[in-house]
C-alpha positions as CSV (number, residue, x, y, z in Angstrom):
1,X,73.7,116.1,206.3
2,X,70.7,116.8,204.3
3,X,67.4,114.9,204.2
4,X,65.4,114.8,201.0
5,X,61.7,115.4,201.4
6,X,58.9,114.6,199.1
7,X,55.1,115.5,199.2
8,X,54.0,115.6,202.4
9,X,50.1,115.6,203.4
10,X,48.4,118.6,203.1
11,X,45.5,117.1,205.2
12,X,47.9,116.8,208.6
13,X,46.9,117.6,211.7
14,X,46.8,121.1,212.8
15,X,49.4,120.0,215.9
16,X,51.1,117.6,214.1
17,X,55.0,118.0,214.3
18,X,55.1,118.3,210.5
19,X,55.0,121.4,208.0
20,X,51.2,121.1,206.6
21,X,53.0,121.5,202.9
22,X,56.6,121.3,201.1
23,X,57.2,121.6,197.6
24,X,58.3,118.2,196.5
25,X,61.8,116.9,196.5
26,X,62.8,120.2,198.7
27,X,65.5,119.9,201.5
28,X,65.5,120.9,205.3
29,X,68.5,120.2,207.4
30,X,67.7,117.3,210.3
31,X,67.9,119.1,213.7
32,X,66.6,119.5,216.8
33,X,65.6,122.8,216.0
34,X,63.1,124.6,213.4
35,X,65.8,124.9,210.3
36,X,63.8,128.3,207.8
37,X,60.3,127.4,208.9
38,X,60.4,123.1,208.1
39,X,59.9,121.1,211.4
40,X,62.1,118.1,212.5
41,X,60.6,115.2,212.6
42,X,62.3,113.1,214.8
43,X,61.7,115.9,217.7
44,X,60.0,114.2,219.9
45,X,62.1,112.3,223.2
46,X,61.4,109.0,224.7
47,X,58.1,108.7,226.5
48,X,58.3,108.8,230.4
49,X,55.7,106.3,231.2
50,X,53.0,103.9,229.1
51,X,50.2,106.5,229.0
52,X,52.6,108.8,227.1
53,X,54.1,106.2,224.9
54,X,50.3,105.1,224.2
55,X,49.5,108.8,223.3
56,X,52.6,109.5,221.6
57,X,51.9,106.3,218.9
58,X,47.7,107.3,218.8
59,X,48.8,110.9,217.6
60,X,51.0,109.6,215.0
61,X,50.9,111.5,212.0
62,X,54.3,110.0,210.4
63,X,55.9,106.0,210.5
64,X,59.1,106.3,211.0
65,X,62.2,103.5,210.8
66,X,63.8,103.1,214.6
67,X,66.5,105.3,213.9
68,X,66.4,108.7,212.0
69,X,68.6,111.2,210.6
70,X,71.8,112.7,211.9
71,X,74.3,109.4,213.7
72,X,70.8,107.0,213.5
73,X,69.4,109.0,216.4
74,X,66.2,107.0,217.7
75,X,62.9,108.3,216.1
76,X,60.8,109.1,219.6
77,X,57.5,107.6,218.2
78,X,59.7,104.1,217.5
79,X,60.9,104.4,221.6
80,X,57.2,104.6,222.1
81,X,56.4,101.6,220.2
82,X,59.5,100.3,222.0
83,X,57.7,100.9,225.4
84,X,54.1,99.7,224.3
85,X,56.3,96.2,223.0
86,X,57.8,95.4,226.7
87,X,54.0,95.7,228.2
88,X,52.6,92.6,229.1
89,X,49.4,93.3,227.3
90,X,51.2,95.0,224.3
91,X,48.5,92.8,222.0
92,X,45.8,94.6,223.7
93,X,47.6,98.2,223.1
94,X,48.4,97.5,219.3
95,X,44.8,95.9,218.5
96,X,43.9,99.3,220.3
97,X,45.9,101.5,217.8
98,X,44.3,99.9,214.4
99,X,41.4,102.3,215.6
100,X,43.0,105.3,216.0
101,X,42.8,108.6,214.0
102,X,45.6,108.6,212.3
103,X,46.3,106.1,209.5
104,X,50.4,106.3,210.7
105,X,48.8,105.5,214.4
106,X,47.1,102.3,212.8
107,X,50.1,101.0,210.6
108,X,52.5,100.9,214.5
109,X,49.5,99.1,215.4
110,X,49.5,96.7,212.4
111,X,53.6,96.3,213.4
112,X,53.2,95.5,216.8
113,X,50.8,92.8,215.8
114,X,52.9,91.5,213.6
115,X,55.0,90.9,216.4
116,X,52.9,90.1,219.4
117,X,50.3,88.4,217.5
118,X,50.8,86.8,214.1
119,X,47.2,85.1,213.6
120,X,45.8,88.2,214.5
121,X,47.8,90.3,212.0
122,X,46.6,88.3,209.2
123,X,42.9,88.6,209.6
124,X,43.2,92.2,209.6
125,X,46.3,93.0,207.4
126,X,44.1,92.7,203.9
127,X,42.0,95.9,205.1
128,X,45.3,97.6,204.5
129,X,47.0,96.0,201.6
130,X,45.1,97.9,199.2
131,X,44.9,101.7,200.3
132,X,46.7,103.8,198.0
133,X,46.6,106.9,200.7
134,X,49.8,108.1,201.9
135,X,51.9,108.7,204.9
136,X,54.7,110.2,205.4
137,X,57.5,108.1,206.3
138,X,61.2,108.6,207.7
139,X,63.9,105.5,206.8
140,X,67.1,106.8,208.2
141,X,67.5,109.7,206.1
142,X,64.9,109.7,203.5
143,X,61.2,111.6,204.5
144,X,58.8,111.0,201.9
145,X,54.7,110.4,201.6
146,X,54.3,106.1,200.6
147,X,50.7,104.7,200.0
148,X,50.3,102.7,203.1
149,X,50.1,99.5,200.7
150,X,53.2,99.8,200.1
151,X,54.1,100.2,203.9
152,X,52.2,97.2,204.2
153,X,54.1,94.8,201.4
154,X,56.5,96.8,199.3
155,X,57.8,95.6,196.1
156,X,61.3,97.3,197.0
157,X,63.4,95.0,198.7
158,X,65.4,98.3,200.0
159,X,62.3,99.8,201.7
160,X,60.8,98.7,204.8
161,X,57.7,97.2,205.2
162,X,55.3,95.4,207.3
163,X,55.0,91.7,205.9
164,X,58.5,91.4,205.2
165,X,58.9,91.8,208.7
166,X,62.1,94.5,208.4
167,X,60.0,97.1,209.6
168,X,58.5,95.5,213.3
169,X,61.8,93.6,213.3
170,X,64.0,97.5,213.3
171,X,61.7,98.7,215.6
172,X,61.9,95.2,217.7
173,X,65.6,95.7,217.8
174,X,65.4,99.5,218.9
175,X,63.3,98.0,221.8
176,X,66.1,95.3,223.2
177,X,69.2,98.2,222.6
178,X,67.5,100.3,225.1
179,X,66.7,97.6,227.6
180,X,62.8,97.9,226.9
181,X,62.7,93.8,226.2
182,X,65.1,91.1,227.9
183,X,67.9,89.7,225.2
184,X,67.3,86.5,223.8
């Protein structure tokens, strides 16, 4: 199975899990593995504890759909927000994350108060509505930079996005599969 992959930020973080630069529309295999020098990003495994998870999401240089490449296989970053989402102060955490570094960091943040804390959401969502920066962002099978407006509210129905809800709502669900959240 191939994954197509557009531009991807030059400006990443030295340890980030992903190549600094790829020509655009290239191709690298999704494995577990370094496939010719491009990075998988989905590598990552399920935090162990909160403090992990926490770190995990605040070094976030990619968003990423709850389920990734090859069979749907979890993205770790989504089990993290998955984690963060069963914590009794998960409002506290996400409100945290709008602060971090990384812009990726802030829009799971943004997500998670979307779903903890709707009022919230809305009085800081506009700050974000209108950046035309990107991040790169995995939906199942397709890695590509988006400008985090369009993360935010995109005008393709077949792309997740915050305000629509499909994108805290896929990594909502990821959380009650794996037992992070009881089942309504």
């Amino acid at each position: 199975m191939l994954c197509i992959i557009g531009p991807i930020m030059s400006d990443c973080q030295s340890e980030s899990s992903l190549p600094q630069t790829l020509p655009p529309e290239s191709t690298v295999e999704a494995q577990s593995s370094t496939t010719s020098g491009s990075t998988d990003f989905a590598a990552r495994d399920a935090p162990v504890d909160l403090d992990e998870a926490l770190g995990m999401l605040h070094e976030a240089t990619y968003a990423a759909s709850a389920r990734v490449f090859r069979a749907g296989r979890p993205d770790g970053q989504a089990l993290a927000f998955a984690w963060v989402l069963a914590q009794p102060d998960a409002t506290r955490h996400f409100a945290g994350l709008l602060e971090a570094k990384t812009r990726a960091a802030q829009l799971y943040g943004l997500c998670g108060l979307y779903l903890t804390d709707r009022a919230l959401f809305e009085k800081v969502v506009d700050r974000f509505r209108s950046l035309d920066e990107t991040v790169p962002f995995i939906q199942g099978c397709l890695v590509g930079d988006r400008p985090v407006s369009e993360i935010v509210s995109s005008p393709n129905q077949t792309r997740k996005d915050i305000e629509s809800g499909s994108w805290p709502r896929d990594l909502e669900r990821l959380a009650l599969e794996h037992g992070y959240l009881p089942r309504r």
